[in-house]
Rosetta silent file (secondary structure, phi, psi, omega in degrees, C-alpha in Angstrom):
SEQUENCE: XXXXXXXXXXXXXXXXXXXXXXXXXXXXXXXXXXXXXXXXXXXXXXXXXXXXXXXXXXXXXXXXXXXXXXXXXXXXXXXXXXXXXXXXXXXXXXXXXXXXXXXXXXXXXXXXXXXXXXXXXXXXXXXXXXXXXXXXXXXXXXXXXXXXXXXXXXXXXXXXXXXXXXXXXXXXXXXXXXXXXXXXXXXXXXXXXXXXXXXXXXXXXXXXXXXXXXXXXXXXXXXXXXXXXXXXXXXXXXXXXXXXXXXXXXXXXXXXXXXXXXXXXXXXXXXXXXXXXXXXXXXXXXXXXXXXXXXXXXXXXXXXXXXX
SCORE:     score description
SCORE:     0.000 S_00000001
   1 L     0.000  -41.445  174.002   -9.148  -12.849    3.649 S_00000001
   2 L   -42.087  -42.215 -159.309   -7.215  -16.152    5.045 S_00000001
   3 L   -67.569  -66.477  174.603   -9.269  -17.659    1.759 S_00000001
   4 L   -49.021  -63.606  166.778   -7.892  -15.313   -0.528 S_00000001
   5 L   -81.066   17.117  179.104   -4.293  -15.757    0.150 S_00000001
   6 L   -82.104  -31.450  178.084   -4.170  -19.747    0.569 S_00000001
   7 L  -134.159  178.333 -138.450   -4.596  -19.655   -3.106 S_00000001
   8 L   -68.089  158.439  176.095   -2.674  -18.662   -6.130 S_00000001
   9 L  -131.293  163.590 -158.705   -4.291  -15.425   -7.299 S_00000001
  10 L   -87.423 -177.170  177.466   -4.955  -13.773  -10.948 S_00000001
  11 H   -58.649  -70.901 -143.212   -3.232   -9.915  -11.489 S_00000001
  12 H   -93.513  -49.228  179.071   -6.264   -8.074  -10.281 S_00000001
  13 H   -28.939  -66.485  172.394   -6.650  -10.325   -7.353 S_00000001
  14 H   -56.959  -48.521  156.039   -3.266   -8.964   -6.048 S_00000001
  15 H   -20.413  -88.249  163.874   -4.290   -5.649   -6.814 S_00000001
  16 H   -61.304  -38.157  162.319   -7.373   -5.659   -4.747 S_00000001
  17 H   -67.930  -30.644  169.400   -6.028   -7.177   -2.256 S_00000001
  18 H   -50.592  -47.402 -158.628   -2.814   -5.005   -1.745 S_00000001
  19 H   -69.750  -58.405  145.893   -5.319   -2.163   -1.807 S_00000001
  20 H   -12.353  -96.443 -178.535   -7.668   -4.467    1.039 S_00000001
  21 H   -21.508  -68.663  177.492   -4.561   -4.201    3.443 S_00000001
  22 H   -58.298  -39.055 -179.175   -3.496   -0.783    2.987 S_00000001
  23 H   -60.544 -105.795 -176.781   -7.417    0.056    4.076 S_00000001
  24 H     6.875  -62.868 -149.626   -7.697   -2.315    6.951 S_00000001
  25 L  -121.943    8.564  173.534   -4.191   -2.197    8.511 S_00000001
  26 H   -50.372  -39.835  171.966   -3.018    1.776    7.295 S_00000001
  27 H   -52.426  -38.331 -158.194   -2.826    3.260   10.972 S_00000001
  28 H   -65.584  -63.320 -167.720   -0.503    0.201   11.461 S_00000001
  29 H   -57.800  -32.815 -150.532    1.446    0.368    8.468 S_00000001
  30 H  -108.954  -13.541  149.044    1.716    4.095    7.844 S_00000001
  31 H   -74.096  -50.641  129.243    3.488    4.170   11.673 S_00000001
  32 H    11.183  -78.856 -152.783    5.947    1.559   10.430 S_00000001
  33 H   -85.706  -40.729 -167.422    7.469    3.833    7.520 S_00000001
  34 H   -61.379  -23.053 -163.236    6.762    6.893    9.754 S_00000001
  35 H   -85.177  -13.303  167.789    8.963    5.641   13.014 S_00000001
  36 H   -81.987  -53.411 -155.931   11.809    5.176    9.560 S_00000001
  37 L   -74.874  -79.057 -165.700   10.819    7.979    7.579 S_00000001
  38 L   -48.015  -25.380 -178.185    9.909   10.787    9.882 S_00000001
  39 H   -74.772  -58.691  168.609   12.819   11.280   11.707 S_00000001
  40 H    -9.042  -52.436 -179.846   14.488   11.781    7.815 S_00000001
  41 H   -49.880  -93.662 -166.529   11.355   14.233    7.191 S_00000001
  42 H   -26.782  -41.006 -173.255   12.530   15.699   10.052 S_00000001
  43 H   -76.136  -49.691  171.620   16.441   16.275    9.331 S_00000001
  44 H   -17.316  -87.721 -154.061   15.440   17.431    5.454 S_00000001
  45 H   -36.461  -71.666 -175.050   13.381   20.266    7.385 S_00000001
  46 H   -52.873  -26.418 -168.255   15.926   21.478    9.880 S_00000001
  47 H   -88.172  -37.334  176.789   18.858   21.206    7.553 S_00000001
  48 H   -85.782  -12.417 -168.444   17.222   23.437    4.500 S_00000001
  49 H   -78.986  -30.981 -170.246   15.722   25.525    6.995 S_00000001
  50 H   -75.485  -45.124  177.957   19.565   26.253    8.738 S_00000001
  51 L   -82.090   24.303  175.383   20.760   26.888    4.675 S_00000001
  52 L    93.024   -1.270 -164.798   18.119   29.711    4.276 S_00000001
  53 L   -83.587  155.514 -165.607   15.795   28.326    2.931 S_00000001
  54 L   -96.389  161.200 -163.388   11.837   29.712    3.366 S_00000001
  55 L   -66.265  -72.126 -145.990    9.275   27.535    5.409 S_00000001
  56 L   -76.091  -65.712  170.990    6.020   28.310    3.268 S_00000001
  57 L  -128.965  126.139 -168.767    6.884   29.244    0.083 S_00000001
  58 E   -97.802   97.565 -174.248    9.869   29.823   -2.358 S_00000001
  59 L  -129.014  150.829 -162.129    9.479   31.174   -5.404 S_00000001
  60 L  -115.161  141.250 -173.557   11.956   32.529   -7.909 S_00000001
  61 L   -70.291  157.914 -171.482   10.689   35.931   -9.941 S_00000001
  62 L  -173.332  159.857 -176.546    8.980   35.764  -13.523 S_00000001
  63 L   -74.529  -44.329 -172.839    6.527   37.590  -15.515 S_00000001
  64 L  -112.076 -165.353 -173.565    3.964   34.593  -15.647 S_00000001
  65 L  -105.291  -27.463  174.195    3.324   31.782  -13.010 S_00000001
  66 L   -84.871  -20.937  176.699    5.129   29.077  -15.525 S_00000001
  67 H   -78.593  -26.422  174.120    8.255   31.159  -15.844 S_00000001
  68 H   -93.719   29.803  175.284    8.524   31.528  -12.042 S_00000001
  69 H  -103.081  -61.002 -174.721    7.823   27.811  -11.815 S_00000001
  70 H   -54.983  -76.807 -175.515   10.311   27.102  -14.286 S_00000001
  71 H   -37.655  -41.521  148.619   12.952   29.636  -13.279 S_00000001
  72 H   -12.080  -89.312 -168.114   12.128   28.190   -9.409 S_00000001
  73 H   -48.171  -50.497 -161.997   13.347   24.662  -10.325 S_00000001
  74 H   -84.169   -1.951  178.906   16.578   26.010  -12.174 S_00000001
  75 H   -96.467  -20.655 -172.526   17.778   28.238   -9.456 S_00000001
  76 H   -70.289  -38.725 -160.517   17.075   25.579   -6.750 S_00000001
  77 H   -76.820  -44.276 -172.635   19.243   22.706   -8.525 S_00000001
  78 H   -75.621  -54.300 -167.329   22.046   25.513   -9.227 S_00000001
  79 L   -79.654   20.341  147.924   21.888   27.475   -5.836 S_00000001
  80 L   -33.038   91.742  166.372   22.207   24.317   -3.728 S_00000001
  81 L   -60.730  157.011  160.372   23.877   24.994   -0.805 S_00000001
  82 H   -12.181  -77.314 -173.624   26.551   22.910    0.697 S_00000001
  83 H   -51.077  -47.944 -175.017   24.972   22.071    3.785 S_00000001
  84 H   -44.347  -63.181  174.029   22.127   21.184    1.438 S_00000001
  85 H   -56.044  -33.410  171.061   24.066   18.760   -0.534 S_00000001
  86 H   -85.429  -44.028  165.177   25.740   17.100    2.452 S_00000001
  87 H   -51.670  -52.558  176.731   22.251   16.585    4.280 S_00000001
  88 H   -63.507  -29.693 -179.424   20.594   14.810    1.317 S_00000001
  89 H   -65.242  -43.217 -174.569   23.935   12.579    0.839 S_00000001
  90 H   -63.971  -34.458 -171.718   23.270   11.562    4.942 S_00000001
  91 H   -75.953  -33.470  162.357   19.669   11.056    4.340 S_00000001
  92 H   -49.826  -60.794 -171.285   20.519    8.789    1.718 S_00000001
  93 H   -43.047  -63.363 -174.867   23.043    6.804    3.603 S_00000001
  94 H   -43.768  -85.121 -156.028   19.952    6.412    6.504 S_00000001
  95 H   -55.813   -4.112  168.126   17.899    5.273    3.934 S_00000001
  96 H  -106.161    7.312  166.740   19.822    2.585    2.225 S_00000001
  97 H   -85.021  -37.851 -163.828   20.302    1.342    6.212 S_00000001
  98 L  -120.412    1.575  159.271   16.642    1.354    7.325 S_00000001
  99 H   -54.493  -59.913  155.121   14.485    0.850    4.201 S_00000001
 100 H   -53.070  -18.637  167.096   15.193   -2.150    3.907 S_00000001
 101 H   -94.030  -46.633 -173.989   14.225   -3.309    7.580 S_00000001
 102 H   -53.537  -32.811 -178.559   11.045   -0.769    7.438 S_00000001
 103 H   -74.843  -23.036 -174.737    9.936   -3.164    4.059 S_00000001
 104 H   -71.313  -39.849  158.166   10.988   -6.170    6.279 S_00000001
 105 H   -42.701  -31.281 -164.642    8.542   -4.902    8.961 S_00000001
 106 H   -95.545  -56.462  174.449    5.367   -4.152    6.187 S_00000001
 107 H   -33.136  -73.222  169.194    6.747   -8.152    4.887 S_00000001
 108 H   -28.360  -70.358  167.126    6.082   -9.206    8.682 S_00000001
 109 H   -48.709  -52.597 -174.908    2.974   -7.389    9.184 S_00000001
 110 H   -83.154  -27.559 -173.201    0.852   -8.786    5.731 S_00000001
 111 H   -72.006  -29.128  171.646    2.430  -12.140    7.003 S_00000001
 112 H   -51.910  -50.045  172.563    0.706  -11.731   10.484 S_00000001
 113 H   -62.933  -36.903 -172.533   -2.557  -11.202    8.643 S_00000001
 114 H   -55.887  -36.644 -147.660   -1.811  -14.140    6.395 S_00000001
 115 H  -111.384  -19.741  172.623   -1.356  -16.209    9.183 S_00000001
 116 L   108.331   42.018 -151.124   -4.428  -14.803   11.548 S_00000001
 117 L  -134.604  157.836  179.369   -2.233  -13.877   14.108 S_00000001
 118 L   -89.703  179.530  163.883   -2.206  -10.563   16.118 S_00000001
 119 L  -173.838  156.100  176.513    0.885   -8.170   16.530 S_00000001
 120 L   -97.064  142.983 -161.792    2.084   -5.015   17.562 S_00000001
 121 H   -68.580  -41.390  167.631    4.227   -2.271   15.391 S_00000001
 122 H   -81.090    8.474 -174.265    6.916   -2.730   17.797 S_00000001
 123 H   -84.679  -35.965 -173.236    7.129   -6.444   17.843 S_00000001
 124 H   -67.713  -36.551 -176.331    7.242   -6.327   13.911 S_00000001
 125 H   -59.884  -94.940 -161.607   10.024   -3.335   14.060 S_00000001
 126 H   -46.076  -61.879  171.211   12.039   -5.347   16.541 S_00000001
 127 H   -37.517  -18.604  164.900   11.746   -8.508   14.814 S_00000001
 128 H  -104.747    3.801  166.895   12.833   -7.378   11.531 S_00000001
 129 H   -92.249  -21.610 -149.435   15.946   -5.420   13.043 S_00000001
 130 L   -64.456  -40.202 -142.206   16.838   -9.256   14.357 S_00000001
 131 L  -134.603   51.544  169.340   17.994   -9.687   10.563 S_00000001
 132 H   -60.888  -40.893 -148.626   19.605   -6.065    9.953 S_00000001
 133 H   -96.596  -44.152  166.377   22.661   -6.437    8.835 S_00000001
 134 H   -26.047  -65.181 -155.017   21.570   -9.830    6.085 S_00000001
 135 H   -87.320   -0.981  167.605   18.714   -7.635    4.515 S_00000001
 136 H  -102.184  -22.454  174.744   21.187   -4.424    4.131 S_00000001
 137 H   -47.825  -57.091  174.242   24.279   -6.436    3.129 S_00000001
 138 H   -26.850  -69.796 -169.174   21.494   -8.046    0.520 S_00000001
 139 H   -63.507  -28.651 -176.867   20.415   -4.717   -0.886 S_00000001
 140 H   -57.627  -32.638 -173.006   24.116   -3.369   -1.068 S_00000001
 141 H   -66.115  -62.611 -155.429   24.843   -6.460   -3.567 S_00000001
 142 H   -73.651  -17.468 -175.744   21.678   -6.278   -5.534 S_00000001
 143 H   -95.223  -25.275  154.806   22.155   -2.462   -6.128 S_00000001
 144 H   -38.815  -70.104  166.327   25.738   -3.064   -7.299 S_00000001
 145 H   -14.297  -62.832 -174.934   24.203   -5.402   -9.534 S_00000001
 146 H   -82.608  -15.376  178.754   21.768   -3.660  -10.903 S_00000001
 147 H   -61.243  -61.125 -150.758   24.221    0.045  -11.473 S_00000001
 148 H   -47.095  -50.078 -135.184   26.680   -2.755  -13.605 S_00000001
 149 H   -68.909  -19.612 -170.617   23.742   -4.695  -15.464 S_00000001
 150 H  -106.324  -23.255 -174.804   22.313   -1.173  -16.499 S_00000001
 151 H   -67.690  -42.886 -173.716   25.504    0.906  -16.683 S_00000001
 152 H   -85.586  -19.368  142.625   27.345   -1.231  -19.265 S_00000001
 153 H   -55.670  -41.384 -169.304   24.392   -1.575  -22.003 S_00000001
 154 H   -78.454  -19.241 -171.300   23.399    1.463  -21.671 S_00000001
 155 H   -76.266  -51.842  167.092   27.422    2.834  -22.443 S_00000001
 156 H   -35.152  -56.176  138.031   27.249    0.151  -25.125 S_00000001
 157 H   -11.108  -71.870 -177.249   24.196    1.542  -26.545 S_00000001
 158 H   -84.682  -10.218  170.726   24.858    5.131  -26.453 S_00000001
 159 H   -97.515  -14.366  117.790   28.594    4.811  -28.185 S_00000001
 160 H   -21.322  -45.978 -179.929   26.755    2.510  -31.024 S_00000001
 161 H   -78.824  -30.078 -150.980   23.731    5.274  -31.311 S_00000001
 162 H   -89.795  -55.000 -176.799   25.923    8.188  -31.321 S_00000001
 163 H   -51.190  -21.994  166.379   28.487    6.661  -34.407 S_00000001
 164 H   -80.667  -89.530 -163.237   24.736    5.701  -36.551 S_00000001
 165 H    -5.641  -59.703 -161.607   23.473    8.966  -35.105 S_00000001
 166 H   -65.971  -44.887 -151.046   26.661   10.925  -37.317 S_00000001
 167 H   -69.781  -36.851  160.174   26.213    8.636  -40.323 S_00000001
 168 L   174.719  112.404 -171.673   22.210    9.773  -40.295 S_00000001
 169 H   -46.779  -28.817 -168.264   20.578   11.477  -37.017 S_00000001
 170 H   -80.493  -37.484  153.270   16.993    9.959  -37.460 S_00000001
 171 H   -13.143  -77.594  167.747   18.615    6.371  -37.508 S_00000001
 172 H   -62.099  -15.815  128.410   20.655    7.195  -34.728 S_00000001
 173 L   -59.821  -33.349  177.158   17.829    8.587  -32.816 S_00000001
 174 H  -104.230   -9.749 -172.737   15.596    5.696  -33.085 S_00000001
 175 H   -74.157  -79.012  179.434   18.211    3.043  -32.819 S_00000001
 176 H   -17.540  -44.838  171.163   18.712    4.868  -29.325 S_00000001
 177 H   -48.819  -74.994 -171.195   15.111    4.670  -28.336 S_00000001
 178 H   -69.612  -41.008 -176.375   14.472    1.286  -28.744 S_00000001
 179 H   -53.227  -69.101 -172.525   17.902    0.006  -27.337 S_00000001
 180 H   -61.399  -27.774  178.240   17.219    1.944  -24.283 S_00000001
 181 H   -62.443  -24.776  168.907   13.626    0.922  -24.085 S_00000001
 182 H   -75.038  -39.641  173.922   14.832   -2.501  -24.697 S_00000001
 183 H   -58.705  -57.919 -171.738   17.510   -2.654  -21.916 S_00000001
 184 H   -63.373  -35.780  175.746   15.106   -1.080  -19.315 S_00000001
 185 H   -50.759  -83.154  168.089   12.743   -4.039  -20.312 S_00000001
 186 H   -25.774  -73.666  157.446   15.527   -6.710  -20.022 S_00000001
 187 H   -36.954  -60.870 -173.165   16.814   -5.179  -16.913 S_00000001
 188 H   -66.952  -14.906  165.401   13.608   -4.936  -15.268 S_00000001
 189 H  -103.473  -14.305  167.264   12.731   -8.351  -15.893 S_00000001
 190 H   -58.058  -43.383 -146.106   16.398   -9.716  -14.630 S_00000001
 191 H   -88.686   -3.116  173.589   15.645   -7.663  -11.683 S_00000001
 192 H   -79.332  -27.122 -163.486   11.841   -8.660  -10.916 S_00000001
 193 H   -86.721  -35.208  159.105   13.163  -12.361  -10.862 S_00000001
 194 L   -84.118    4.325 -140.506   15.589  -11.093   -7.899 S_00000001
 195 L   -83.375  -12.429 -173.422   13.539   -8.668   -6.501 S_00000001
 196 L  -105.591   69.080  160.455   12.167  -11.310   -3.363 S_00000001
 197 L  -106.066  -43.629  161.865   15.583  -11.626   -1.853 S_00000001
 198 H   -38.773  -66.530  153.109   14.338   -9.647    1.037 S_00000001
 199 H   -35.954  -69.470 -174.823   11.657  -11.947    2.278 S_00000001
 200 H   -46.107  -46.753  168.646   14.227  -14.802    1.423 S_00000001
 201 H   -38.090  -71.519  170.264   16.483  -13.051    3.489 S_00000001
 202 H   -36.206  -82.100  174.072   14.027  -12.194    5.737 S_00000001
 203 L   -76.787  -54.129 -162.311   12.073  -16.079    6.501 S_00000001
 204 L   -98.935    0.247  166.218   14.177  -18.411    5.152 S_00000001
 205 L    65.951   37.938  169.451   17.518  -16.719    6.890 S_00000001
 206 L  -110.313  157.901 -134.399   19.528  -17.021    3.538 S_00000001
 207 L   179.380  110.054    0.718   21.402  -14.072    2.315 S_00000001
 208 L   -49.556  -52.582 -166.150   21.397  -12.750   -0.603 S_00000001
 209 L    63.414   67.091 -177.727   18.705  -14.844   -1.357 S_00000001
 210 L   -93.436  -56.972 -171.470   18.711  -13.822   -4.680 S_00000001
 211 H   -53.911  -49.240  162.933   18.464  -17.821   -5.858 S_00000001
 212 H   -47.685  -29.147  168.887   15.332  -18.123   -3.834 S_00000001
 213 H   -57.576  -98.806 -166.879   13.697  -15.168   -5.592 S_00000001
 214 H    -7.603  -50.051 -167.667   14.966  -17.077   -8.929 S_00000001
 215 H   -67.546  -31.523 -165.255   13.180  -20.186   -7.603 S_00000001
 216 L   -71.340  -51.357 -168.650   10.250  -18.199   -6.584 S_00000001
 217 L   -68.180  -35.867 -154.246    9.280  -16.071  -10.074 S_00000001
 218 L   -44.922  112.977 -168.126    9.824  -19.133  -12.196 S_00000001
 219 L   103.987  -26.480 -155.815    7.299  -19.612  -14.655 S_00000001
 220 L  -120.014   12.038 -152.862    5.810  -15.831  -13.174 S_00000001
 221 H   -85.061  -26.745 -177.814    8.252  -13.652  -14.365 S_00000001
 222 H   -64.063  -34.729 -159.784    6.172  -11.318  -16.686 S_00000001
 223 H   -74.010  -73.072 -171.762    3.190  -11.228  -14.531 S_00000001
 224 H   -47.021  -28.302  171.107    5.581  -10.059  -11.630 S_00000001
 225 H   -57.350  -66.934  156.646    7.261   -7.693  -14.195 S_00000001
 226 H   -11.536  -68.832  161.461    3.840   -6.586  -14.901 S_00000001
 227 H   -52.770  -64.373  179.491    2.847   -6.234  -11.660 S_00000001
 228 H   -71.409   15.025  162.500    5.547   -3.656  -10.478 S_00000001
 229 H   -97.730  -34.020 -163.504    4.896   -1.759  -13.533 S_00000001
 230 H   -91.273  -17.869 -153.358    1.369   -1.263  -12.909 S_00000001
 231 L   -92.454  -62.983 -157.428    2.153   -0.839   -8.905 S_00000001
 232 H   -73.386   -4.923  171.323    5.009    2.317   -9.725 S_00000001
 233 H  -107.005    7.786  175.793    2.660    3.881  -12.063 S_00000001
 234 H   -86.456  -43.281 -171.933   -0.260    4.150   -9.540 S_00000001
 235 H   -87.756  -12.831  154.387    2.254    5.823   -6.827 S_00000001
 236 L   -67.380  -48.973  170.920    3.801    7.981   -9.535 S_00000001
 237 H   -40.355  -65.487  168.725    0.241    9.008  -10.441 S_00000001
 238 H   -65.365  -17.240  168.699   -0.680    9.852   -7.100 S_00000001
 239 H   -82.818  -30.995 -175.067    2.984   11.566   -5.958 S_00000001
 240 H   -76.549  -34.641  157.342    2.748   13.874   -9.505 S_00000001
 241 H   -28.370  -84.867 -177.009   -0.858   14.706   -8.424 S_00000001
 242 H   -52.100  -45.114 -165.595    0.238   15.969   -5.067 S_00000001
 243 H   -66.846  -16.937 -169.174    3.422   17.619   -6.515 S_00000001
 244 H   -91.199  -47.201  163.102    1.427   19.604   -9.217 S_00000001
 245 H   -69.170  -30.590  175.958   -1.278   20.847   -6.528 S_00000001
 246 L   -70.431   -3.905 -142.130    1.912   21.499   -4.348 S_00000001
 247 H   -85.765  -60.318  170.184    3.736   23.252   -7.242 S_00000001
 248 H   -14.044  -40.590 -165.751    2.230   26.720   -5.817 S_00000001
 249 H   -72.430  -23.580 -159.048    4.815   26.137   -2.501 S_00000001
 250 E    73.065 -136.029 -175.194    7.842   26.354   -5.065 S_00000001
 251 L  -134.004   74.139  164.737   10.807   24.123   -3.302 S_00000001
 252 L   -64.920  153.381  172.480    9.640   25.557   -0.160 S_00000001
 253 H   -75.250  -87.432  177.776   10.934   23.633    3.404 S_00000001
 254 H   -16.554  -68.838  178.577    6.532   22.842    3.423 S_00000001
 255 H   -44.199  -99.418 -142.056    6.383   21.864   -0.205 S_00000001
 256 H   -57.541  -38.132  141.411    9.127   18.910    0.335 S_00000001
 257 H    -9.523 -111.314 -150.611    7.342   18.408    3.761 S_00000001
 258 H   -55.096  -27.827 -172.138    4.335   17.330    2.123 S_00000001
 259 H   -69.337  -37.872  179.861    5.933   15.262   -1.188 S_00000001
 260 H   -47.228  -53.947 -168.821    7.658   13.256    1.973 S_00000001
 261 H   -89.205  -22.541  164.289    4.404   12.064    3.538 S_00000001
 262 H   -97.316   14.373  168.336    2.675   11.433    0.764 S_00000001
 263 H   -79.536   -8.509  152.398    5.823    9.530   -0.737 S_00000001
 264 H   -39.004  -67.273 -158.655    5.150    7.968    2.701 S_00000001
 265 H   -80.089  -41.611  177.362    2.147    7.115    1.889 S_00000001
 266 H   -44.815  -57.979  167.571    2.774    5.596   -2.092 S_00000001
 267 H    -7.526  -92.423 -122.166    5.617    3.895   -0.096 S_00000001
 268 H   -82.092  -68.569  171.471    3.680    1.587    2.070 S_00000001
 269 H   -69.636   31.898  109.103    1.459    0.402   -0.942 S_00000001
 270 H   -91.867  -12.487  137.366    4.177   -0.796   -3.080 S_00000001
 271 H   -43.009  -62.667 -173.722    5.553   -2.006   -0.351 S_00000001
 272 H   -60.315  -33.494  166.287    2.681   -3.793    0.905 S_00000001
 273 H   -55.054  -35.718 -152.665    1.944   -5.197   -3.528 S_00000001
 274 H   -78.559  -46.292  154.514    5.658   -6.242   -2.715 S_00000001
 275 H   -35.666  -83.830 -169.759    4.154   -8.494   -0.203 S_00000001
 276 H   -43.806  -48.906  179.413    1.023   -9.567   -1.441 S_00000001
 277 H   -58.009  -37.810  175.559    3.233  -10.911   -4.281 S_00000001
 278 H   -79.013  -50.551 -176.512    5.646  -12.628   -2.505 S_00000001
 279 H   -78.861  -36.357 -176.543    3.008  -15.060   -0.295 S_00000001
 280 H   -59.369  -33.908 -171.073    1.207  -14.974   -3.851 S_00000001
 281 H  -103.917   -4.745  168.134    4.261  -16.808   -5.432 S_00000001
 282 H   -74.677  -19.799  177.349    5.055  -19.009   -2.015 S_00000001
 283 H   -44.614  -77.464 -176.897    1.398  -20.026   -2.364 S_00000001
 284 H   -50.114  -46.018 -163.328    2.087  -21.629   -6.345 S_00000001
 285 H   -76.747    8.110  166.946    5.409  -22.890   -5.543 S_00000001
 286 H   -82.237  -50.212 -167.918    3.244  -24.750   -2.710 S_00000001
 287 H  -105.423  -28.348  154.023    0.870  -26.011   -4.986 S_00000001
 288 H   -30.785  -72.856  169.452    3.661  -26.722   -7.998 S_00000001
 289 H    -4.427  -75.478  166.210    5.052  -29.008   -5.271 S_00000001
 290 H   -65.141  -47.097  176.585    2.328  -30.608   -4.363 S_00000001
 291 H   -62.694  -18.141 -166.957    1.222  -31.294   -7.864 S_00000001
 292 H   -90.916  -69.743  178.379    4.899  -32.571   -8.672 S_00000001
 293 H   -45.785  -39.673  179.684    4.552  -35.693   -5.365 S_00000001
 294 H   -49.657  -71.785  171.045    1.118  -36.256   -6.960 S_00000001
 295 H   -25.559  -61.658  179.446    2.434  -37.256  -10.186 S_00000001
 296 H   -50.616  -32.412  157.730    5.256  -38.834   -8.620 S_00000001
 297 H   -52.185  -65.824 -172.561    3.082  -41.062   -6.808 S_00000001
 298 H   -41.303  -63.433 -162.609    0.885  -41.677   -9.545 S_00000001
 299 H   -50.702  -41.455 -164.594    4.069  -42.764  -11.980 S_00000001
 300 H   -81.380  -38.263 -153.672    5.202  -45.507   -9.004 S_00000001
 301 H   -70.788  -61.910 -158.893    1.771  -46.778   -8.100 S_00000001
 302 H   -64.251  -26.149  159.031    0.932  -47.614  -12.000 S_00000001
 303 H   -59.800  -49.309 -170.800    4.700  -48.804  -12.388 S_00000001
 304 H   -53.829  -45.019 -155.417    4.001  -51.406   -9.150 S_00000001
 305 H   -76.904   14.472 -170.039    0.795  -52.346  -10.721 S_00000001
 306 H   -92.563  -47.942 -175.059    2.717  -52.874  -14.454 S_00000001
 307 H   -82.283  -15.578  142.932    5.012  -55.342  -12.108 S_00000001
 308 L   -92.510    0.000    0.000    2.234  -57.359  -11.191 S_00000001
């Protein structure tokens, strides 16, 4: 495996190897997001359970099984308790504090293997709280960032579609389409080129370390666009999977139970791609490097010998 990451690797290389990891080192890794995650799991549970809600299964009445599926979902989103509403905003809050250190931990961890070296889940934990407040300040920036960069096209967008939209609806329907499909493209490739600020953050102690990202993708940005396209539609596959065999629970305290652990589990292996990617592009910019003093050499030696 040391073999494998020393040099630059194609798209399915990273693939298979993210996948490699997650086998190998999964006890390790899948305690990592649980010592973040599970107490969260945990609050969900107690908090919907205290606003009435039933353990096994919830289901809202219907004639068929899709009308109480359907009817389910629309009574849950309206008949949201309080309590309800106030729990998920704290579980948020937790989670834009300790996500970011649990991916710095998973970062830590594929770097241990990388490097041959052994470690323990709490060495990696504590060592990636050492740089808490850098990698949350970091994300707090980058998610500003990314509300403006998508909020103000997209307003742009939709007051442009809806005046063609009056003047003739099919226009004005398709103009919409592609503008947003174009924006999320655009976006998504600004934001793969920033997306290794964590690591930077992380190793090189600089914060954001958005310009190091920049430095990093250069040359790489589609295939890393690419990549995290291919990565969120394997762990959407597998979370829709689970939620659709799970569907049966309603929005049972058990039903959300299980979409937690295995969003646990999707977690840790886009996390872990998010790795594999990152030592994949310190790897090139290693070997760019190197290839740039070769050259550099070359051009002086054959200037000296020009000068004799």
């Amino acid at each position: 495996m040391n073999k494998i990451f020393a040099r630059p690797k194609k798209f399915g290389e990273i693939l298979d190897l993210t996948f490699q990891l997650c086998k190998q080192h999964f006890s390790s890794l899948f305690l990592i997001l649980f010592v973040f995650v599970g107490p969260l799991i945990v609050i969900q549970a107690v908090v919907q359970l205290l606003s009435g809600r039933s353990f096994v299964r919830e289901v809202a009445s219907g004639e068929s099984f899709i009308e109480q599926f359907i009817n389910t979902y629309d009574q849950s989103a309206i008949n949201m308790s309080g309590a309800e509403i106030g729990g998920n905003l704290f579980i948020g809050l937790l989670q834009m504090l300790f996500y970011p250190v649990a991916v710095a931990a998973i970062i830590l961890l594929v770097k241990r293997v990388k490097d041959q070296d052994s470690y323990t889940v709490k060495s990696l934990i504590k060592q990636a709280f050492s740089r808490f407040w850098p990698l949350f300040w970091s994300t707090v920036l980058l998610s500003i960032i990314f509300l403006g960069i998508l909020f103000f096209p997209l307003l742009i967008v939709g007051g442009i579609g809806a005046i063609v939209t009056i003047g003739s609806p099919p226009v004005g329907i398709l103009f919409i389409l592609l503008s947003f499909i174009g924006v999320l493209f655009g976006v998504g490739l600004l934001m793969s080129r920033w997306s290794f600020y964590l690591p930077s953050s992380l190793f090189d102690r600089i914060a954001p370390g958005m310009t190091k990202s920049w430095q990093l993708t250069q040359g790489r940005s589609w295939m890393t666009f690419w990549l995290y396209v291919t990565l969120t539609i394997i762990v959407a596959f597998i979370g829709l999977t689970v939620e659709f065999l799970a569907m049966f629970l309603g929005t049972s305290v058990l039903y959300h139970i299980i979409v937690n652990i295995v969003s646990m589990f999707t977690m840790l292996i886009f996390f872990v791609g998010y790795a594999v990617m990152y030592f994949d592009l310190e790897v090139r910019q290693s070997a760019d490097d190197l290839k740039d003093m070769i050259s550099d050499y070359q051009v002086d030696d054959n200037h000296d010998e020009t000068i004799r």
